[in-house]
N, C-alpha and C positions, 0 to 999 in steps of 0.2 A: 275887535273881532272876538266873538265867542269862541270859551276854549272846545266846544265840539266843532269848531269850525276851523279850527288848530287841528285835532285830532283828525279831524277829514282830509285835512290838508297834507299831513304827516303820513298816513293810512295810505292815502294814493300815492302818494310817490314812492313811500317804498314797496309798491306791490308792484306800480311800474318798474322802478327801477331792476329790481329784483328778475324779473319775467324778463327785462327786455335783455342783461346781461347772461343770461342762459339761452334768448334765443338766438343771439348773435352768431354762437356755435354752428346756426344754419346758414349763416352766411356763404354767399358760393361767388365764389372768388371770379370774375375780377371787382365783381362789386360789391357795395357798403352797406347793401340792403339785405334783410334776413327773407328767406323764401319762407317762411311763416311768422308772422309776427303777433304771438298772444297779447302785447301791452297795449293792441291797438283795442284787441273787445274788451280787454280791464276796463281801460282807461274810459271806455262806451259807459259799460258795465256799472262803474262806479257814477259816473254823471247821470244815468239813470237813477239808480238807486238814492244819491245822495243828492241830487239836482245840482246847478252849476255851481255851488259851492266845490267840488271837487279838481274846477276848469285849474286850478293853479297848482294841485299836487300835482296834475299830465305833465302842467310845463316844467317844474321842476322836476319830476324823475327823468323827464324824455333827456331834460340839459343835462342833468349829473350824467347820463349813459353814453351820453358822448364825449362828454368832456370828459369823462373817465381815464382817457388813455393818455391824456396832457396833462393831468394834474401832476405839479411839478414842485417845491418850495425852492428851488437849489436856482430855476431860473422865469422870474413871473414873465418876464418880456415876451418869452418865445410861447405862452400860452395866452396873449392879447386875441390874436386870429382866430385860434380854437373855441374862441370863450364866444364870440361872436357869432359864429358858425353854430356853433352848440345851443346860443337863446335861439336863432331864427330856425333851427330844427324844430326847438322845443315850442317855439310859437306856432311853430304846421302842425303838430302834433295834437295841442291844444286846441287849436281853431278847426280840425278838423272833428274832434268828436264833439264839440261845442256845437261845430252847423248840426252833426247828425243827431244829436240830443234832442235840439229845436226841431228839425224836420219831421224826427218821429213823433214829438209831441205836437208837432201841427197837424200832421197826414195821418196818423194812426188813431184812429177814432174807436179801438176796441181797449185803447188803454193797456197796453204790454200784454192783453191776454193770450190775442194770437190764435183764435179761434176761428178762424175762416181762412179758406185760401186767397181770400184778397189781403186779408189784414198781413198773413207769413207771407206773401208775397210784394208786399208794401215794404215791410221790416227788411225781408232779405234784399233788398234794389237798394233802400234807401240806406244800411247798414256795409252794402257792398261796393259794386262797381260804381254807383252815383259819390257815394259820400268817401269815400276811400281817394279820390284824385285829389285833395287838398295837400296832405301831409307828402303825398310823393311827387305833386309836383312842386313845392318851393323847397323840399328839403335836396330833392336832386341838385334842383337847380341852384340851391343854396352849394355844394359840392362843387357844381360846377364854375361856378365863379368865383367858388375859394382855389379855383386849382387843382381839388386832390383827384378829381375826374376830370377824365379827356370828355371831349365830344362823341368818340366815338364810343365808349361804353355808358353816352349818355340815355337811351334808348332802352338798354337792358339793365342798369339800375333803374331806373323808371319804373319800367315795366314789374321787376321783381319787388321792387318797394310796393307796388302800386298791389300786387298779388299776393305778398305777404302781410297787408292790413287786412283785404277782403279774408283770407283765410281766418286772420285771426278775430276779426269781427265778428262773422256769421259762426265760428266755429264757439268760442269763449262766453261773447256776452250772451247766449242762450242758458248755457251753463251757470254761468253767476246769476240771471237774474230767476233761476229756479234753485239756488241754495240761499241768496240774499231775501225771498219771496216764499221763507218755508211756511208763515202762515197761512199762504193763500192756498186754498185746497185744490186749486185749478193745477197750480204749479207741484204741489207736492206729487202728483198721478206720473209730473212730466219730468221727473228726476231721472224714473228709468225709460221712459221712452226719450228723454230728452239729452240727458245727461254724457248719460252709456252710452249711446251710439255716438256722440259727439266726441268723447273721450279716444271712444276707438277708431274712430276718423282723425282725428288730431296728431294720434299715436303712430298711426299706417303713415300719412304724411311724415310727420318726422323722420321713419324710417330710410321712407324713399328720397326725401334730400339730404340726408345723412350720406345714406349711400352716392346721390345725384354729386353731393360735396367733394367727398373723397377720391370717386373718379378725376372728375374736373382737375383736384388738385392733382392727383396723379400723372392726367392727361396733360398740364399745364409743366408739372415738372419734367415731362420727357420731349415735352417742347424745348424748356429751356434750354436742356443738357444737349442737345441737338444743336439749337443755333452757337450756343455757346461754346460749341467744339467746332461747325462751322467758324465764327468768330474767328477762334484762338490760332485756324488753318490760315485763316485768311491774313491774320497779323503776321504769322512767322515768315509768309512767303513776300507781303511787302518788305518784310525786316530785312532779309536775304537782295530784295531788288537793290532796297538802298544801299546794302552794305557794300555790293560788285557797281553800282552807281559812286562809290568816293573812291572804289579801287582805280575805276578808270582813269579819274581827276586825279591822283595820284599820283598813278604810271605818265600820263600826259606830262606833268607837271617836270617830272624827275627827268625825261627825257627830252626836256627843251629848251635849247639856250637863251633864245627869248621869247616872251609871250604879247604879243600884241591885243589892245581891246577887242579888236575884228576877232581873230582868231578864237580865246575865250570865250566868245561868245558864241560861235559857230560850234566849236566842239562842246559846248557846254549842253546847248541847245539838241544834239544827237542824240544824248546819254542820258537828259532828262525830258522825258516826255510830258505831255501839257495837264496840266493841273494835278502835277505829281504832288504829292505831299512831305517833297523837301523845298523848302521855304525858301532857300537860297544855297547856291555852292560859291565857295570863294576863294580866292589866293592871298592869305595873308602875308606879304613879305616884312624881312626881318630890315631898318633901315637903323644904320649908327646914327649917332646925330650927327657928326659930322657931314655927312651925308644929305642929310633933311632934304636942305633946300632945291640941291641938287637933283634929289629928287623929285621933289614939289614941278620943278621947271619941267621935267622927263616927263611927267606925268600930265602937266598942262599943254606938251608939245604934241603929247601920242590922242588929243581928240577931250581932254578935261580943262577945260579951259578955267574951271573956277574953281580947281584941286586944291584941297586944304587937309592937313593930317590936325584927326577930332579927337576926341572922347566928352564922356558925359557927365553932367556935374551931380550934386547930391538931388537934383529936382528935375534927374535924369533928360535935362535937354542935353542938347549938341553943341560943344562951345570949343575954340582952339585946344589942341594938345598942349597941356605942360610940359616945360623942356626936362628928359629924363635922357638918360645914355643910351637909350634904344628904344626902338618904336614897331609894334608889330602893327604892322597895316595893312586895312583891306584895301589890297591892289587890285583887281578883277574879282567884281562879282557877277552872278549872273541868278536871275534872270534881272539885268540895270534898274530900269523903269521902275520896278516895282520893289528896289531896294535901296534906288538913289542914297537916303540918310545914311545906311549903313557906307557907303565908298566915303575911303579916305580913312574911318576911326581908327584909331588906336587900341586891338581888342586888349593890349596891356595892362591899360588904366583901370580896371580894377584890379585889387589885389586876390581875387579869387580865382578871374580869370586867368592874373598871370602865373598862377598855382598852380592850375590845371593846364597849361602851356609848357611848365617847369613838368609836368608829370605827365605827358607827351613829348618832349624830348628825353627826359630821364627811359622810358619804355621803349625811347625808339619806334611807336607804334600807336592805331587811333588812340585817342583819350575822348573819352565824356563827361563832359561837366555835367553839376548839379544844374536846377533850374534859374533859370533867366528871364529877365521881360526883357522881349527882342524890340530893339528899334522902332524897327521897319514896324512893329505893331502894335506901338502904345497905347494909341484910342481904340481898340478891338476889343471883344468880349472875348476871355481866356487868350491875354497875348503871351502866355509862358509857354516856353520852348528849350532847348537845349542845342550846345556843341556838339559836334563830330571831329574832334580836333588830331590830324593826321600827320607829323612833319617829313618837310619834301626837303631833297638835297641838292647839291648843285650837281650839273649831269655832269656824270665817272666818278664824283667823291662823295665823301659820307657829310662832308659840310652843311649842316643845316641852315637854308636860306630864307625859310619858309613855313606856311601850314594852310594845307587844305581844311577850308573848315566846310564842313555840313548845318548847315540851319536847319531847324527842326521846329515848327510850331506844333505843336500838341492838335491844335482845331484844324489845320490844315493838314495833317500828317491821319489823323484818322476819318477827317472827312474823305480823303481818297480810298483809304483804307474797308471803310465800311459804307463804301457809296451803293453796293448791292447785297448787302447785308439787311437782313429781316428785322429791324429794333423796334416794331412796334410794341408799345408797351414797356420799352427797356429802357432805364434810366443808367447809362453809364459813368462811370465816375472814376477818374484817376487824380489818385491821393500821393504825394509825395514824403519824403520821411519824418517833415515838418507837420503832417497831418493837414495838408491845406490842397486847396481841390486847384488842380493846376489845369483840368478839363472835363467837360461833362457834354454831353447832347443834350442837356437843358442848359439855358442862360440862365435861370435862379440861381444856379448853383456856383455862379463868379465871386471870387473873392471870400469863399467862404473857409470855413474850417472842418472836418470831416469829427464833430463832436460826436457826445454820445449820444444825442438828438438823433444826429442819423447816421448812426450804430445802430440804433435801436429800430429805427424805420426799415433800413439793409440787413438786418438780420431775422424779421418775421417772415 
């Protein structure tokens, strides 16, 4: 390669890159597209002037401009996606003033002079709404298949991507090719007819998406603060249902000499209405060992025929209890069916659990555990949940027999929660003190870590 063909190469890209990173500033939120986009007449601009020797500084400024925001050294892995997304921009980019270069120089027969109203009206079709739909349509749709756009704002990036090239096309490359073209004497007359009023067309627009921006964001911020205080109403008053929802299994509990599986079921079934978003409620009874077996029979007599006292091993299956001095066990839970695995375990066998059990009878009052992956919901997306841990006495003494426990899955507890609640648009996310996402309304976000990656995402 000749070094002017270096120099060309260098030349464009940082002219693009340069333009495109200042006009971004127009961007009008919700989308990725700038409502004027000068790098699209550079980038014209320069492949006229320099011919397609310049087709490779487009694609590299247009890539640095988006890749810009991911470049990272601290972690390469997390910028593979971005990098890919960012050639196949740069490749619309590219391919787009690359066609209109050719087209003009097949269809303009006055040679860039522009001296007829067929020829300006050649340039303006073929530099505008004809040649402008390449770049905004695979670079949306490049968006759209990486994720970072929905469907539904796929229509108005489009469309603004699609209006912010034509603008900067017909507006820019007239401009440049009458300062790149100061020999030709045709062009030198059309600086101030040409120039000027393009300048302050350019200018007026800027203004008014300026302004168009700041509303929008405005408008979008007092959206947010709106659903987001709805939101906040809405959680505290399920928080409130469920809390008087374990008062009841409490008071029941405390006031009953015996509790039959019929019975728990019936009153369990009154107090929790259908597709509530507590996961399960349960009666854990306290059993001595001595006792066990004795048990075990009681409980295969009253309708469990294949009652067994569990807990879970380090590769969290279900396997017989280890013999210890004492066994909290889930005795009645409800709603059955859909908690089967949980009847029977032993909520003791961890030592976390039996800490927070110890600090529930110590308070004499509910206790909540840290986070948990519940049973009942190992293969699920986001099965972490939490305890409601309450203890129940025996009825007239203060003798703890017992604990009401609350199940809590995260995905089911706010799916009820925000089942008429506005989230379009809204990427929710609850982070625990380990920094690990224990829920979200998207599924990408399982198993992940709340880094500084999205920090940084959640805080723009």
């Amino acid at each position: 390669m000749k070094i002017k063909y270096i120099y060309i190469t260098i030349f464009t890209a940082l002219a693009y890159f340069a333009t495109a990173r200042l006009s971004l500033l127009l961007a009008i939120p919700p989308g990725f597209a700038s409502a004027a986009w000068p790098p699209a007449g550079i980038a014209l601009a320069c492949l006229l002037h320099f011919r397609g020797h310049a087709t490779l500084g487009i694609l590299i400024g247009s890539f640095l401009t988006n890749m810009w925001p991911y470049v990272s050294l601290s972690n390469l892995e997390s910028i593979q996606r971005p990098m890919v997304t960012a050639l196949i921009i740069g490749i619309g980019a590219a391919l787009q003033s690359y066609i209109i270069y050719r087209s003009i120089k097949y269809f303009d027969k006055s040679k860039l002079k522009l001296d007829s109203k067929e020829s300006v009206f050649k340039f303006m079709l073929i530099c505008g709404p004809l040649g402008c739909l390449t770049s905004s349509s695979i670079g949306v749709s490049t968006l759209f298949f990486s994720g970072i756009i929905s469907s539904k704002s796929f229509l108005f990036s489009w469309f603004t991507w699609w209006t912010g090239d034509i603008i900067g096309t017909i507006t820019f490359t007239p401009i440049l090719i009458s300062l790149f073209r100061r020999s030709e004497k045709l062009w030198v007359g059309r600086r101030k007819t040409v120039t000027l009023p393009s300048a302050i067309l350019f200018s007026l627009i800027v203004v008014i998406f300026i302004n168009a921006r700041n509303w929008e964001q405005q408008r979008l911020e007092n959206r947010f603060n709106t659903r987001f205080k709805d939101i906040t109403t809405t959680v505290n008053s399920y928080y409130r249902y469920y809390q008087d929802t374990l008062n009841a299994a409490l008071a029941y509990i405390n006031n009953s000499e015996r509790i039959t599986h019929i019975e728990f079921q019936k009153f369990s079934s009154k107090i929790i209405r259908k597709q509530s978003g507590i996961r399960a409620i349960s009666w854990n009874r306290i059993i001595k060992d001595e006792d066990k077996e004795k048990f075990i029979q009681e409980m295969k007599l009253n309708g469990y025929p294949n009652f067994r006292i569990t807990e879970k091993n380090v590769d969290n299956q279900i396997i017989d209890a280890k013999k210890r001095d004492e066994y909290i066990v889930v005795t009645h839970i409800y709603p059955y069916e859909d908690n089967i695995k949980a009847h029977g375990l032993d909520v003791s066998f961890s030592r976390t659990r039996k800490e927070s059990l110890d600090k529930a009878h110590e308070l004499d009052d509910t206790y909540l555990t840290g986070d948990i992956t519940l049973v009942q919901d190992g293969g699920d997306f986001f099965p972490k949940g939490f305890l409601s841990l309450s203890p129940t006495k025996e009825k007239n003494t203060d003798i703890t027999n017992g604990y009401v426990a609350g199940v809590f899955n995260y995905k089911k507890m706010f799916k009820e929660m925000l089942a008429n609640s506005d989230l379009d648009g809204l990427e929710i996310l609850l982070i625990n003190s380990n920094n690990s996402i224990v829920y979200s309304n998207e599924d990408r976000y399982q198993d992940k870590k709340f880094d500084d990656k999205l920090k940084n995402k959640f805080s723009k």
